[in-house]
N, C-alpha and C positions, 0 to 999 in steps of 0.2 A: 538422297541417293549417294552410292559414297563415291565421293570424288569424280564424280559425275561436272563437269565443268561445266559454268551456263553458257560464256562465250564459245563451248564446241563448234558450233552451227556458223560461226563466223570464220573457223578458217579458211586458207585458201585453196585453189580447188585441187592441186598437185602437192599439197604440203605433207601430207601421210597415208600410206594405207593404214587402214581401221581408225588411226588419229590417236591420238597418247594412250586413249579409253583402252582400246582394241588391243594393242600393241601390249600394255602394262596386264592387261588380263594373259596372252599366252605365254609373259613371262611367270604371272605367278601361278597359270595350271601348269606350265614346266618344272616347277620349283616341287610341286606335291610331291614328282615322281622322280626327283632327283636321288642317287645312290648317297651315298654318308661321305664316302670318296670325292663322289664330286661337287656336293654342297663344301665339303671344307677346300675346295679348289677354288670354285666363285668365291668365296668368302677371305680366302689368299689375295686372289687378282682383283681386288674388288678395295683393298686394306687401303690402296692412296689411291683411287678412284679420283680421275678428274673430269671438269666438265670440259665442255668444246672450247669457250677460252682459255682453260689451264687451272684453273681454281678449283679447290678442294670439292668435290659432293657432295661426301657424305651419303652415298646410295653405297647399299649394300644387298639389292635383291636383283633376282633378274628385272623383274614387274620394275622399278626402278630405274635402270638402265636403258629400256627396252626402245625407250625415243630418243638415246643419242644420237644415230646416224641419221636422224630429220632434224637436230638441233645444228647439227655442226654445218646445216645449208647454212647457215646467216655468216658462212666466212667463206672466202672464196676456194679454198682449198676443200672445204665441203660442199659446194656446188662444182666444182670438177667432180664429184665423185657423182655426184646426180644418179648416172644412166646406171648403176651397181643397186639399183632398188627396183630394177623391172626386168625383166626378157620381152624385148618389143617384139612377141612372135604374129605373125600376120593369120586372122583371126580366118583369111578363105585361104586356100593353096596351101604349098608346097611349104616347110620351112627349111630356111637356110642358114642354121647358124651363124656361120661367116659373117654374114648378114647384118643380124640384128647381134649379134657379138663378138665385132670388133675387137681385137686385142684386149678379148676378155672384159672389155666392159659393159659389164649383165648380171642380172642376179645368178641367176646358176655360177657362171665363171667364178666369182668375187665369191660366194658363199663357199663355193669349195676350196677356196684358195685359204679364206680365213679361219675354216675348220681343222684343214691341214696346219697351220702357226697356231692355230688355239692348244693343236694336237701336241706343240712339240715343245718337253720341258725347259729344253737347248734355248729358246727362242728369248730375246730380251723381254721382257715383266712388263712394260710399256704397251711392248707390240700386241702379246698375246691378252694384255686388258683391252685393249682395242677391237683387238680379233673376237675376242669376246661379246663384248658389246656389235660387233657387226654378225654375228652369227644370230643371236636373238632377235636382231632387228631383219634382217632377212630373212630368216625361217618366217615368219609374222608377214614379211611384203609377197611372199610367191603363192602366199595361199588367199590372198586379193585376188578373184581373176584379171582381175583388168590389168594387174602389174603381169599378168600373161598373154596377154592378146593387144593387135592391136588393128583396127578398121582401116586407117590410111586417118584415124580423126583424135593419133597422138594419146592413145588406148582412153578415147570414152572423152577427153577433155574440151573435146570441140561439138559433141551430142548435145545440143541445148535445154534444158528440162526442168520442168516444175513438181515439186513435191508437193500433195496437198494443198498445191493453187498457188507456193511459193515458190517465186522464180528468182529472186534474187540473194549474193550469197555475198553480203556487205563483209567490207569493203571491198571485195574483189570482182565484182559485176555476177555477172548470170551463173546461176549456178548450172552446172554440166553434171553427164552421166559420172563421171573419172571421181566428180566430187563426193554425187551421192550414196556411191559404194565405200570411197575411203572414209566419210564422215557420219553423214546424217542416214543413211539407215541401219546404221550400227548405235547411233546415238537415240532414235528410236527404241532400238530392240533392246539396250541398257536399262530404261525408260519403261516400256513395258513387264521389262521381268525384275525391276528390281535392284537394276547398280552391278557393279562390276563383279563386287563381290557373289552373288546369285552366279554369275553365271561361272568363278572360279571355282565356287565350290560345290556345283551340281555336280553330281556323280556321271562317274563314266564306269561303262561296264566291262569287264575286265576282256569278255569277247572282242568289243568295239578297240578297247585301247590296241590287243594285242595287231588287231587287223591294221587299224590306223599306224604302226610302228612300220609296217613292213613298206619295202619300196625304197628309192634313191630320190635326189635330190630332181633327176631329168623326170621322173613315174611324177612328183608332184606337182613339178610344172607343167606337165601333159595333162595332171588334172583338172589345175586351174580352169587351163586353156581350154579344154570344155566346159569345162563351167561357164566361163565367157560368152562362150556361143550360145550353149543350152537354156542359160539360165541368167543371163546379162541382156543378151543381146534379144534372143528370141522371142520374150516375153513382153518388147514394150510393141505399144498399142499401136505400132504403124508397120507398113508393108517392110521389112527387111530381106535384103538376098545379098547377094555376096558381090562385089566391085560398084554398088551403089549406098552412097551415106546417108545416115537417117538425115533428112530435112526439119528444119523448120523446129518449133519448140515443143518438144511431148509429154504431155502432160499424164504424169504417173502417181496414185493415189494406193488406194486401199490392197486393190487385185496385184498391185507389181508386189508392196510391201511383202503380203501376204508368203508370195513366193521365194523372194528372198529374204526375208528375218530367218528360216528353220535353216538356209542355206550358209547364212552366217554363224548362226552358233554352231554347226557343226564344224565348220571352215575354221574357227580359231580357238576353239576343243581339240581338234585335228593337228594344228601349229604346235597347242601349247605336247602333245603328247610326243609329237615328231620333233622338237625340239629338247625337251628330256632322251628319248635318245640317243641326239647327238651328244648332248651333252656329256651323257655318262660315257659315250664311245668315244670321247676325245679326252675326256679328266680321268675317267675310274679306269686306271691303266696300273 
């Protein structure tokens, strides 16, 4: 499988939506539908490309870049930024902005902020390879729904849950629902079809793509955010309603998979096409 990593299934349970796999796939369906303008932009911003402690990369793709804003947690300056990977919107009721986005720290906030510095050629070469790398990586986290919704259970992190009859998620104890969306049934569905590459280079149909294009950054997280409900929450096999937490450990097999594996490869098809997009609407200028 290609680049298919064995230790996947051992990360931690907050560590990535989709997980380097997920992530590096809607940078490079982004890349197919990239303009010539704005492939030779990444390919500019991209020329001293460093990592999260400072050292050369060597990455020159989107698919490449695509996990820096979950690499640079392991420094504290990247762990302040944390809360810029999710919209903690409350999965029943009302939402409040304000709310769940604090002085703009949220995905929505932070995405738009870093499209607008990607956007502007004024901007230091520094910033906007940053910006850069934060745009790909967040288009990628809001189409998670869990990084859109959240129960009162820290979106899905404190749902306790067994895959398969496997409940643990070494070394970081039980595995949770938060985990099994961001990892392992994407790791699965890689697994099933074939590796990453299968699923960058299925075809999209130029109807799907054109429709998938339209909308704003709030249209996607409103998507998510049902999705959460519809098709996260509603489907596992215990009584769920709205101001009570799922209980206890719920054991999800074949029937959950089934319903989310088609939900995920549309979901990061979806990313990789609304992320080209943006891209050409911020470089091909």
């Amino acid at each position: 499988m290609w680049r298919l990593l064995p230790a996947l299934l051992a990360l931690p349970a907050s560590a990535f939506a989709w997980g380097p796999e997920g992530h590096r796939v809607v940078g490079d369906i982004a890349s197919r539908y990239l303009t010539a303008t704005a492939q030779a932009q990444v390919s500019e911003l991209l020329r001293n490309d460093r990592l999260a402690g400072g050292e050369p990369s060597g990455r020159r793709t989107l698919g490449e870049i695509a996990s820096w804003a979950d690499e640079i947690k392991d420094f504290e300056w990247g762990k302040r930024r944390g809360s810029w990977h999710y919209d903690d919107i409350s999965l029943c009721g009302t939402a409040e902005y304000a709310k769940y986005c604090r002085g703009g720290r949220c995905a929505s906030a932070q995405l738009a902020r870093q499209i607008e510095l990607l956007s502007d050629p004024g901007a230091r070469p520094r910033a906007r390879n940053e910006a850069l790398k934060w745009v790909v990586h967040l288009i990628g986290d809001i189409h998670q729904p869990l990084h859109a919704a959240n129960h009162g259970d820290r979106g899905g992190n404190q749902v306790q849950v067994s895959f398969f009859g496997a409940r643990d998620n070494p070394p970081y104890g039980s595995l949770n629902l938060h985990a099994l969306w961001d990892v392992h049934l994407l790791a699965k569905l890689l697994a099933d079809r074939g590796g990453e590459r299968a699923l960058v280079s299925a075809p999209i149909a130029n109807d799907d793509r054109r429709r998938w294009e339209q909308g704003s950054i709030s249209d996607w997280i409103a998507e998510s955010h049902a999705l959460a409900r519809d098709r996260v929450y509603a489907p596992l096999p215990v009584a769920f309603t709205c101001g009570h937490k799922v209980a206890g450990v719920v054991a999800l097999g074949e029937a959950y998979y089934l319903n989310a594996a088609p939900l995920i490869d549309v979901q990061i098809r979806k990313a990789g096409v609304r992320l080209a997009r943006v891209m050409n609407e911020a470089l091909d200028r």
